[in-house]
Backbone bond lengths (Angstrom), bond angles and torsions (degrees), N, CA, C in turn:
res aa  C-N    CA-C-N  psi(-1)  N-CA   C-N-CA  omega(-1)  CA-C   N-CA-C  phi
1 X - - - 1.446 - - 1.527 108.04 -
2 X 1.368 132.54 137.00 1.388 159.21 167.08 1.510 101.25 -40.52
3 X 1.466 126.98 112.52 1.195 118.98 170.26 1.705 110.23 -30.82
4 X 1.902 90.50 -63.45 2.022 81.84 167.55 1.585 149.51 -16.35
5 X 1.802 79.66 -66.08 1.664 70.96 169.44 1.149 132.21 -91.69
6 X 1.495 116.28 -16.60 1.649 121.83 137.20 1.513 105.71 -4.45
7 X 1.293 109.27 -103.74 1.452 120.68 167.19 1.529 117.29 -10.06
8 X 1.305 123.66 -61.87 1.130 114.76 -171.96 1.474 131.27 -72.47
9 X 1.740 100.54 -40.55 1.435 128.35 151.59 1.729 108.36 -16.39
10 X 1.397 115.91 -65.07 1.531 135.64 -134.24 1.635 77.35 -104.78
11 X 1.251 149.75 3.68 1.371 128.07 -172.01 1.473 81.94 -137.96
12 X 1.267 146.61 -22.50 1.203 136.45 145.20 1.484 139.01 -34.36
13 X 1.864 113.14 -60.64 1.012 146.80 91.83 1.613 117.95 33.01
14 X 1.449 125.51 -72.34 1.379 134.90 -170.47 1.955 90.03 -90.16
15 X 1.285 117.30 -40.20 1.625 118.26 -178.03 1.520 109.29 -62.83
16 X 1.456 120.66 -43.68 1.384 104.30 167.00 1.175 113.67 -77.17
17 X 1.310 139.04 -25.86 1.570 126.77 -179.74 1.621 98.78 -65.93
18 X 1.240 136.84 -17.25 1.103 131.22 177.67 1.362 119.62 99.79
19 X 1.549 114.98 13.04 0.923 119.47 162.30 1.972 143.33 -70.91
20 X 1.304 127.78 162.18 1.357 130.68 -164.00 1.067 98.54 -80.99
21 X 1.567 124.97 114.58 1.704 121.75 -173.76 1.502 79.42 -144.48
22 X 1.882 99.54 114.09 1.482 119.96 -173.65 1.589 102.85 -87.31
23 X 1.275 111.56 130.38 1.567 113.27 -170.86 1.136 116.18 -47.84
24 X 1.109 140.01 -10.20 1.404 144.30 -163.58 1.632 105.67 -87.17
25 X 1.294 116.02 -27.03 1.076 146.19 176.47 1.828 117.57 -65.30
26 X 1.852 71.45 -48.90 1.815 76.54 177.13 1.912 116.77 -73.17
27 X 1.165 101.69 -61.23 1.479 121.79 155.07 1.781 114.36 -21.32
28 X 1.396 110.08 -37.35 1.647 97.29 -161.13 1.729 73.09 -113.74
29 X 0.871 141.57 10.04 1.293 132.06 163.93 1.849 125.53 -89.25
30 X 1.449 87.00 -21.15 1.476 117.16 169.33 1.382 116.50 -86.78
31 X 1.392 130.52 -72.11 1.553 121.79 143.19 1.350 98.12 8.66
32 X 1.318 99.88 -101.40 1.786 116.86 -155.05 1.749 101.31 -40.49
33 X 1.438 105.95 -50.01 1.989 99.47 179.17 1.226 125.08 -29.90
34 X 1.676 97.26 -48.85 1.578 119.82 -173.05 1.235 129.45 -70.12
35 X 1.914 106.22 -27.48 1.511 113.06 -179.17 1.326 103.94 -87.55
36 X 1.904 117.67 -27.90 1.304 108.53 -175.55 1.705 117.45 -72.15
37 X 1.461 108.91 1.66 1.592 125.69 -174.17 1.595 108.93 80.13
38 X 1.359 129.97 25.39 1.214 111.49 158.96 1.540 120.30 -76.73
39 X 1.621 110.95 159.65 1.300 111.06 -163.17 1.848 109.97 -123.69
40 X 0.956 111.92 123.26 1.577 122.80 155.05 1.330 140.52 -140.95
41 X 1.067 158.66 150.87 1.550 144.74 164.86 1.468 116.53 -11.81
42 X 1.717 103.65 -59.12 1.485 109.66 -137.35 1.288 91.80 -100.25
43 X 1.999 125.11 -13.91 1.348 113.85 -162.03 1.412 122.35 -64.22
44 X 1.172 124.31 -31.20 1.342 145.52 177.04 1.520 115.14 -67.70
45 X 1.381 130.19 -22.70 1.049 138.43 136.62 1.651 125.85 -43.66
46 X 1.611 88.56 -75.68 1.340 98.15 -170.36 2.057 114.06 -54.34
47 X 1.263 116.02 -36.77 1.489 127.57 170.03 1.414 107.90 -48.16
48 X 1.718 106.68 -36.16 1.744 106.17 -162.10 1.523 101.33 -101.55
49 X 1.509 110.64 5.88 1.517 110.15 -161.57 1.510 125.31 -61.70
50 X 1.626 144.77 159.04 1.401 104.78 155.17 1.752 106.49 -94.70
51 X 1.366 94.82 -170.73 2.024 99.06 -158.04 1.531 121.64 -63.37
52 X 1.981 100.51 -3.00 1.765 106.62 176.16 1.112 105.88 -89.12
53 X 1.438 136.10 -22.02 1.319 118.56 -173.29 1.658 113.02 -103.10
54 X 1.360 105.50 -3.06 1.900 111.36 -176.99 1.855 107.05 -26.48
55 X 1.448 85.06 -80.08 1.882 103.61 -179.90 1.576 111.37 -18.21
56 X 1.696 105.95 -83.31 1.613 100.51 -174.24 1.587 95.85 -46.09
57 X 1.292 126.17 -73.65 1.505 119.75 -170.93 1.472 129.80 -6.00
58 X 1.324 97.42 -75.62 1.243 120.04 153.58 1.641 135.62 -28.91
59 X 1.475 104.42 -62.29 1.576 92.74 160.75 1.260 122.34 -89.54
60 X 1.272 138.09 25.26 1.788 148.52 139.12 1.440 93.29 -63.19
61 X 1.252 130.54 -76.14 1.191 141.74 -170.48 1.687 121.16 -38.97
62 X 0.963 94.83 -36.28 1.939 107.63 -177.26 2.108 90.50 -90.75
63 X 1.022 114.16 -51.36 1.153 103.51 179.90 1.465 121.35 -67.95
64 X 1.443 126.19 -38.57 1.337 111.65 153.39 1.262 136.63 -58.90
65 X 1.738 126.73 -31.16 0.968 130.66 155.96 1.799 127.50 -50.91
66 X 1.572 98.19 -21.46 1.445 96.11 173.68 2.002 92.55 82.41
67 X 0.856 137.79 43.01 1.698 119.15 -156.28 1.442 74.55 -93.00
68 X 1.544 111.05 151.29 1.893 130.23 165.04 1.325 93.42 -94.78
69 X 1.692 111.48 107.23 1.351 148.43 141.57 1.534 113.94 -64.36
70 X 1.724 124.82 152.29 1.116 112.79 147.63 1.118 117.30 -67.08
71 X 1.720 115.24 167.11 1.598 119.39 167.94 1.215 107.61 -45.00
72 X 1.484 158.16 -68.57 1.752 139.69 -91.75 1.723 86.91 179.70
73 X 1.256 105.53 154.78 1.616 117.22 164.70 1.610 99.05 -41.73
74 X 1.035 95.60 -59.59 1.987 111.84 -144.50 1.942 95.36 -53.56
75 X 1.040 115.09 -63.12 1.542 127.84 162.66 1.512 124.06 -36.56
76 X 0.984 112.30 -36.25 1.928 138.05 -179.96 1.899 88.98 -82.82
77 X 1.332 124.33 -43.22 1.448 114.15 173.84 1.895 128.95 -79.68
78 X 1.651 72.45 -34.20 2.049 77.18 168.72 1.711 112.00 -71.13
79 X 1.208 125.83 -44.48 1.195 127.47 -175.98 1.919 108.28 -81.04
80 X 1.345 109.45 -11.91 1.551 101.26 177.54 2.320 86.43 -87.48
81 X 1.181 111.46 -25.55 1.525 109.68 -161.81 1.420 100.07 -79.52
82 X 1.332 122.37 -47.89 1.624 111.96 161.43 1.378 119.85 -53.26
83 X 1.094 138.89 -19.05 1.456 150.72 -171.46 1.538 112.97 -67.91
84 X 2.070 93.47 -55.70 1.476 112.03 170.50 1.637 105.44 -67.70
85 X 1.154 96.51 -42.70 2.384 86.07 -166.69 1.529 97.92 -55.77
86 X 1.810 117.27 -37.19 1.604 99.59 -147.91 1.969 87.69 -94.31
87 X 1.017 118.62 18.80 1.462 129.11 173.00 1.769 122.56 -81.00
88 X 1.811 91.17 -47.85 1.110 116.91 -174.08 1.384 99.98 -79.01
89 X 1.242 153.65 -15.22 1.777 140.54 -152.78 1.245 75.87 -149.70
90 X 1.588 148.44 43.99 1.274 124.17 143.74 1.711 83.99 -131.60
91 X 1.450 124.05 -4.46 1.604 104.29 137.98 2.163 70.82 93.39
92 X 0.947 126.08 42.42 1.676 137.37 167.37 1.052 95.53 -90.61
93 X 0.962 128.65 -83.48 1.558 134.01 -154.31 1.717 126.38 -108.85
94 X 1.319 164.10 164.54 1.195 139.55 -115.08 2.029 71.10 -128.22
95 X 1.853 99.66 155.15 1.318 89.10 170.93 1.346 128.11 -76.11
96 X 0.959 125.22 -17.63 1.507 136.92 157.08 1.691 120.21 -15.31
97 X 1.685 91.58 -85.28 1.303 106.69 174.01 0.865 127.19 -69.25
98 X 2.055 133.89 -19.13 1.112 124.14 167.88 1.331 109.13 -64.58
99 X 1.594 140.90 -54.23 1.162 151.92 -108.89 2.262 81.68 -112.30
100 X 1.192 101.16 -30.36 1.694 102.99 175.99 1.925 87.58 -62.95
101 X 1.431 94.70 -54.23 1.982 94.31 -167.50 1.392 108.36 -27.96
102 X 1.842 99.41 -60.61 1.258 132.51 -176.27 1.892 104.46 -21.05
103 X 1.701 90.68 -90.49 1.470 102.81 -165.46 1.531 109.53 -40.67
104 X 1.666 111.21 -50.06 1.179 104.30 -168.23 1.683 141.00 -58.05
105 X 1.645 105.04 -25.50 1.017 128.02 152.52 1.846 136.88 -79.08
106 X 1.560 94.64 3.69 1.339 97.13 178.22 1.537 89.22 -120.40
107 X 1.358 139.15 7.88 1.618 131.63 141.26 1.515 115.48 -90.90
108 X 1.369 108.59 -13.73 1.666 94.98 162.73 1.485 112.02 -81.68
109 X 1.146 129.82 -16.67 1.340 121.26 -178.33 1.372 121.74 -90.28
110 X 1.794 92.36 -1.42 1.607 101.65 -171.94 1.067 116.46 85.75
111 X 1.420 142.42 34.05 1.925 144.19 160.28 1.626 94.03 55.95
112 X 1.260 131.87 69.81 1.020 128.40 176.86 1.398 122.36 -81.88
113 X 1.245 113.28 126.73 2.040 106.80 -162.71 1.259 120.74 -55.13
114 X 1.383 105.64 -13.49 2.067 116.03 174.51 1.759 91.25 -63.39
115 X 1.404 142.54 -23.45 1.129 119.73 -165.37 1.880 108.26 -118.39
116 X 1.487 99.90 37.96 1.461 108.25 -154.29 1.914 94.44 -68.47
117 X 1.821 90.13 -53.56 1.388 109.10 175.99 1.806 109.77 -27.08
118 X 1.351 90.44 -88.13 1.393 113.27 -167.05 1.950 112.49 -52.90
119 X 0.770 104.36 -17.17 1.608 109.86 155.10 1.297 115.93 -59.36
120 X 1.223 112.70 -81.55 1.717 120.88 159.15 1.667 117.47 -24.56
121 X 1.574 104.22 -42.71 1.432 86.19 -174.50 1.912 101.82 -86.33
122 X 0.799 126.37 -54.07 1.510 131.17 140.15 1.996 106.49 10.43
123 X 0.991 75.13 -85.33 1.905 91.85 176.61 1.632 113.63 -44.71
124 X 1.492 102.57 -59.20 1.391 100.47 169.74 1.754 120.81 -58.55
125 X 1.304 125.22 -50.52 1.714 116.94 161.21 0.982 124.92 -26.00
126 X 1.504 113.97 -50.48 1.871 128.50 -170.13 1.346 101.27 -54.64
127 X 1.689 124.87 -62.95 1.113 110.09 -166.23 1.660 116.35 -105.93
128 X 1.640 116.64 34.86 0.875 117.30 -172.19 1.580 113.15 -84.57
129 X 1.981 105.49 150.60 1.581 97.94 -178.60 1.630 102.50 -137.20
130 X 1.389 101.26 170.81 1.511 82.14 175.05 1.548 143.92 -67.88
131 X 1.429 119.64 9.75 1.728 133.93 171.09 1.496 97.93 -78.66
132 X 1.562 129.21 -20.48 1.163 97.29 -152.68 1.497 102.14 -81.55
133 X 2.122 103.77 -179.92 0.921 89.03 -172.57 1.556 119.82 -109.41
134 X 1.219 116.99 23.69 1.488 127.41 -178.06 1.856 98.90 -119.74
135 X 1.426 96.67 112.30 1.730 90.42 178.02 1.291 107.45 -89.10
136 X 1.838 97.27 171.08 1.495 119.51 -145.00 1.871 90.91 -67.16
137 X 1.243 113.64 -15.86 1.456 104.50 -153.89 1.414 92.12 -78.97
138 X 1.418 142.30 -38.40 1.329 145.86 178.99 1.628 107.77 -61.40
139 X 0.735 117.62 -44.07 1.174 126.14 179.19 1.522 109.91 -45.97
140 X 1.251 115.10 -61.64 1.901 154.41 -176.97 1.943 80.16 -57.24
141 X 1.214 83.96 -77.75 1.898 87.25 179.61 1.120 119.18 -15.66
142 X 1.556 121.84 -65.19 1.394 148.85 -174.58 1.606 98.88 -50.80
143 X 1.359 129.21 -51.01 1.324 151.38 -178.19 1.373 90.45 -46.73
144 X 1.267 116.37 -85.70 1.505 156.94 -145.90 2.154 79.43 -49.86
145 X 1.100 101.68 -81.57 1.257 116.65 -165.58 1.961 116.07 -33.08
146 X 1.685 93.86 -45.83 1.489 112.29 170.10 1.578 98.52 -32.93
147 X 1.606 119.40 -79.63 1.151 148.08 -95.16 1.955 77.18 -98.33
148 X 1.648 112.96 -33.71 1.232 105.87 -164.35 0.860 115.84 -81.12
149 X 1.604 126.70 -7.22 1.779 141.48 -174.95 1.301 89.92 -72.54
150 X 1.714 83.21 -155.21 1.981 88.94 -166.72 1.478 76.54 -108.28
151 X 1.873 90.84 142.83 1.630 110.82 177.54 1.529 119.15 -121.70
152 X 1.308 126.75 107.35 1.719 107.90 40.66 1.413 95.14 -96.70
153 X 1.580 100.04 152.81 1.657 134.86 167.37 1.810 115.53 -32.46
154 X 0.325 169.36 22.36 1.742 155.66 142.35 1.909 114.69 36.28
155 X 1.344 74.77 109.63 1.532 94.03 -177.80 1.426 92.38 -75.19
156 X 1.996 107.32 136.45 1.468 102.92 173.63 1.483 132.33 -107.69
């Protein structure tokens, strides 16, 4: 797959999970489609667009491209929420901002009790220091281990 549509895929992706994808975003995501030579009707639009019309643009664009979406919001959040955990314990992104990813997508799904665990372990990172007595790597472990089951997690 085209870094491009990579790109577009993954901001598609965050639009059905229901996430805030600022047009500017969409637009310079289009740009890039166009220089990398992908082809559609609307892309050449959407690249040249101004920032009110991005959105519709945009989903012409994913639909002509054919891009593989999950089915449903709810699915578009479990697979963006594994994205963030296996982000966070390969030490990508700062824990901060993953663990913001975290919460926010585990209240769109509704605090679902399959993620009762991993909250807790979550919780414990936040305020972890160096006296304590469970290190960060077990913790990560605990993560790690989630992520290798079948996802999403299954409450038993």
């Amino acid at each position: 797959m085209s870094s491009a549509r990579g790109e577009l895929t993954a901001l598609a992706v965050d639009r059905l999970a229901g996430l805030d994808v600022p047009s500017g975003e969409l637009v310079a995501a289009g740009v890039r489609a166009v220089v990398e030579g992908l082809d559609s009707p609307s892309l050449p639009e959407l690249a040249g667009s101004d920032h009110r019309d991005a959105a519709a643009l945009f989903t012409r664009v994913v639909d002509e491209l054919d891009l593989e979406l999950p089915a449903d919001a709810e699915t578009a959040r479990w697979q963006l929420l594994g994205e963030c955990l296996g982000s966070l314990v390969r030490g990508d992104v700062s824990f901060g901002e993953s663990t913001a990813v975290f919460h926010d997508l585990d209240h769109r799904l509704g605090r679902p009790e399959a993620l009762t665990e991993l909250r807790r372990w979550i919780a414990m990172l936040a305020v972890w220091i160096q006296t304590d007595v469970t290190p960060v790597s077990f913790c990560e472990e605990q993560i790690r281990q989630l992520l290798a089951g079948s996802w999403p997690p299954i409450t038993r």
